[in-house]
C-alpha positions as CSV (number, residue, x, y, z in Angstrom):
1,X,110.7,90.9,84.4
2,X,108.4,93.8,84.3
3,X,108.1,96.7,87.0
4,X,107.1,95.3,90.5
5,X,103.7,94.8,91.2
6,X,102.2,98.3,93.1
7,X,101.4,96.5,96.8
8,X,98.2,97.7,98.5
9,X,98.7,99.9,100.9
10,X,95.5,98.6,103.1
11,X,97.0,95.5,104.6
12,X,95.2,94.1,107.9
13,X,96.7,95.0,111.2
14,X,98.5,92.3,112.7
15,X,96.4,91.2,115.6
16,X,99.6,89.7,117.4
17,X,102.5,92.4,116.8
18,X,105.1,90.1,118.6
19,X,104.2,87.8,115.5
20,X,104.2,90.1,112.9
21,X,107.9,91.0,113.8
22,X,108.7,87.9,114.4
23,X,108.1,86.5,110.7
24,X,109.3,90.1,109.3
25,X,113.0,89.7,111.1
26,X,112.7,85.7,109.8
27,X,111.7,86.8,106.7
28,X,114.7,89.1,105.9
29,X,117.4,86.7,107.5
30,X,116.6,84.2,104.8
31,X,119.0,86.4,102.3
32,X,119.3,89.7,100.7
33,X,116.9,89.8,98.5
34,X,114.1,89.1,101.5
35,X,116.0,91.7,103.6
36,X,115.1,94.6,100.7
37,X,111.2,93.3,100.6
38,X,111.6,93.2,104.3
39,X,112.4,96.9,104.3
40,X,109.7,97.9,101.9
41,X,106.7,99.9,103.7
42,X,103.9,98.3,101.5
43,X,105.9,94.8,101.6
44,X,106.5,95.3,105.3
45,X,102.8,95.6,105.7
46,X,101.9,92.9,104.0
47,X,104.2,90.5,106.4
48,X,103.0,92.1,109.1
49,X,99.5,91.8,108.5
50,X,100.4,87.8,107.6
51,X,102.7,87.5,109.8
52,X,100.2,88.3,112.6
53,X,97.0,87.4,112.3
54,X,98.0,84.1,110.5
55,X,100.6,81.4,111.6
56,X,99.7,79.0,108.5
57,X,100.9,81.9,106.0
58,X,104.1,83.2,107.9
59,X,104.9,79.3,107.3
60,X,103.9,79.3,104.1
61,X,105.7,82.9,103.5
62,X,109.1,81.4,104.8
63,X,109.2,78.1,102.8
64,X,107.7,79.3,99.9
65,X,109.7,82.8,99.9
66,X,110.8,82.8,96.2
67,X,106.9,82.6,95.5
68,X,106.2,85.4,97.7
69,X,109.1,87.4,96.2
70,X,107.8,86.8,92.2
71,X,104.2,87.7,93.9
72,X,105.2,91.0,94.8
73,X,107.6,91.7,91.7
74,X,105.3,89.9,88.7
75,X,101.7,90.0,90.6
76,X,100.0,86.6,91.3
77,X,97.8,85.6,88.6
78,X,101.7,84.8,86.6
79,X,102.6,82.9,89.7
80,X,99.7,81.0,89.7
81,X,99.9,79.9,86.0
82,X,103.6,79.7,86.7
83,X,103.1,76.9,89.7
84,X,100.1,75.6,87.4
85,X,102.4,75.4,84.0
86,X,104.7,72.9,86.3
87,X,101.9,70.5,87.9
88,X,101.1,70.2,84.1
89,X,104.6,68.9,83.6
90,X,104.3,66.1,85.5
91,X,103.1,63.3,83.7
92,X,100.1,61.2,84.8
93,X,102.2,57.7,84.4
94,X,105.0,59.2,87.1
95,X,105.5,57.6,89.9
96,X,102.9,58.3,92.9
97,X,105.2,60.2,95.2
98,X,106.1,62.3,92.7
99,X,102.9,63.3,91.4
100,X,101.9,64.0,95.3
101,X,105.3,65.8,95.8
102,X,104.0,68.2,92.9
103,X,100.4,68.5,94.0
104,X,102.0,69.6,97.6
105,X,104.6,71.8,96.3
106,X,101.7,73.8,93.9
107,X,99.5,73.3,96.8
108,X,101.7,76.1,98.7
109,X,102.6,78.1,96.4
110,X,99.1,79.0,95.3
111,X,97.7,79.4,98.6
112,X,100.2,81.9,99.5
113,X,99.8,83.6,96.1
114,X,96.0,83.4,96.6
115,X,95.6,84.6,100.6
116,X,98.3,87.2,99.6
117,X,95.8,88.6,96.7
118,X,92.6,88.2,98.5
119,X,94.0,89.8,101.5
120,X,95.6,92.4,99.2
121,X,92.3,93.2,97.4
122,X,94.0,91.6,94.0
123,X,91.6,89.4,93.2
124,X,87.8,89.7,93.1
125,X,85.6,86.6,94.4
126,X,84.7,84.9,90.9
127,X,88.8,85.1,90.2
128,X,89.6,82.9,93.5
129,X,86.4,80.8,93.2
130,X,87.5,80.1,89.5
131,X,91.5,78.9,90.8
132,X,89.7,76.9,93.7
133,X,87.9,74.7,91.0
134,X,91.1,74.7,88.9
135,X,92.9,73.4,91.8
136,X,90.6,70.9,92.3
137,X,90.2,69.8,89.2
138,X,94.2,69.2,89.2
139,X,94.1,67.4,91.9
140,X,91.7,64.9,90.9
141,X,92.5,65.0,87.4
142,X,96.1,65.4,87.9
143,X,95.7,68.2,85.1
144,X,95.5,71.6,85.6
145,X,92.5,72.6,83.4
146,X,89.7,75.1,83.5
147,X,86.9,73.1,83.7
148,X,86.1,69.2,84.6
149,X,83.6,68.0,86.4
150,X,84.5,65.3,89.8
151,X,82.6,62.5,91.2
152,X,82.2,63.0,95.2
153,X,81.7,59.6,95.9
154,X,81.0,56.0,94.3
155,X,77.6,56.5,95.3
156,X,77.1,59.5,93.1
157,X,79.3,57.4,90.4
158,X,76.5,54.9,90.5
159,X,73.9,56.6,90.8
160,X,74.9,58.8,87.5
161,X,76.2,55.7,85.9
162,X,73.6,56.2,82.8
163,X,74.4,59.9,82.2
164,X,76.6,61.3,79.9
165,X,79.4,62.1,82.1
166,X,79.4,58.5,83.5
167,X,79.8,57.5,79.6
168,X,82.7,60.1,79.3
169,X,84.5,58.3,82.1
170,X,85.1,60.1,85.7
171,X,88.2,61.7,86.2
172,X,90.1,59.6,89.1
């Protein structure tokens, strides 16, 4: 592992301080190496300003604390092709709960690694607008790729039925 990531050091105030605390001192009891992030300024900041002003991500930063930590230490566009790199292990034939078990599990890691670099200043609009469609395309695909295109609905299946897409057959 390379040197850790430089943090911002413009983080968001936490709007409920009694919050921010709150996930900080949860935060650092889940084992050493979250008590020394814990006790970094920047990294402080950035739990704070989670922390308080967003109960979703101080749930996320909890359970998914090992993606936070490689976050701060490798930066996020590794964890994101990390949590990626894994959903592509899954094979298409597993069983159903698995595949969904996956989906969920990259689900969380990516929106804390994405909220942590937009709210950071990481990432610029086209980069999170470019993993949204990546996402998506994972989910309906169940491949991670960098482009596909998605049927909305079986209306919009039918209605396209004669183009070249519907020849190419619809990702399901």
């Amino acid at each position: 592992m390379g040197p850790p990531l430089a943090l911002p050091d413009h983080w968001p105030r936490p709007a409920d301080e009694a919050a921010a605390e709150r996930l900080i001192e949860r935060f650092a009891a889940l084992g050493a190496a979250e008590a020394r992030l814990a006790g970094q300024g920047r990294a402080r900041a950035m739990l704070a300003a989670i922390g308080g002003n967003s109960p979703y991500l101080a749930d996320l930063a909890l359970r998914e604390a090992a993606t936070l930590r490689a976050v701060v230490q490798r930066g996020p566009d590794p964890v994101v092709a990390a949590a990626l790199a894994e959903l592509g292990r899954i094979s298409p034939a597993a069983p159903g709960p698995r595949i969904a078990a996956a989906l969920r599990r990259a689900k969380r890691q990516i929106a804390l690694t994405a909220a942590l670099a937009d709210i950071g200043g990481l990432w610029s609009p086209t980069r999170r607008s470019g993993l949204a469609s990546r996402i998506c395309c994972a989910r309906h695909t169940r491949r991670p790729t960098s482009g596909c295109r998605i049927p909305h609905s079986r209306r919009w299946r039918a209605a396209s039925s004669s183009s070249a897409w519907a020849s190419s057959g619809p990702a399901s």
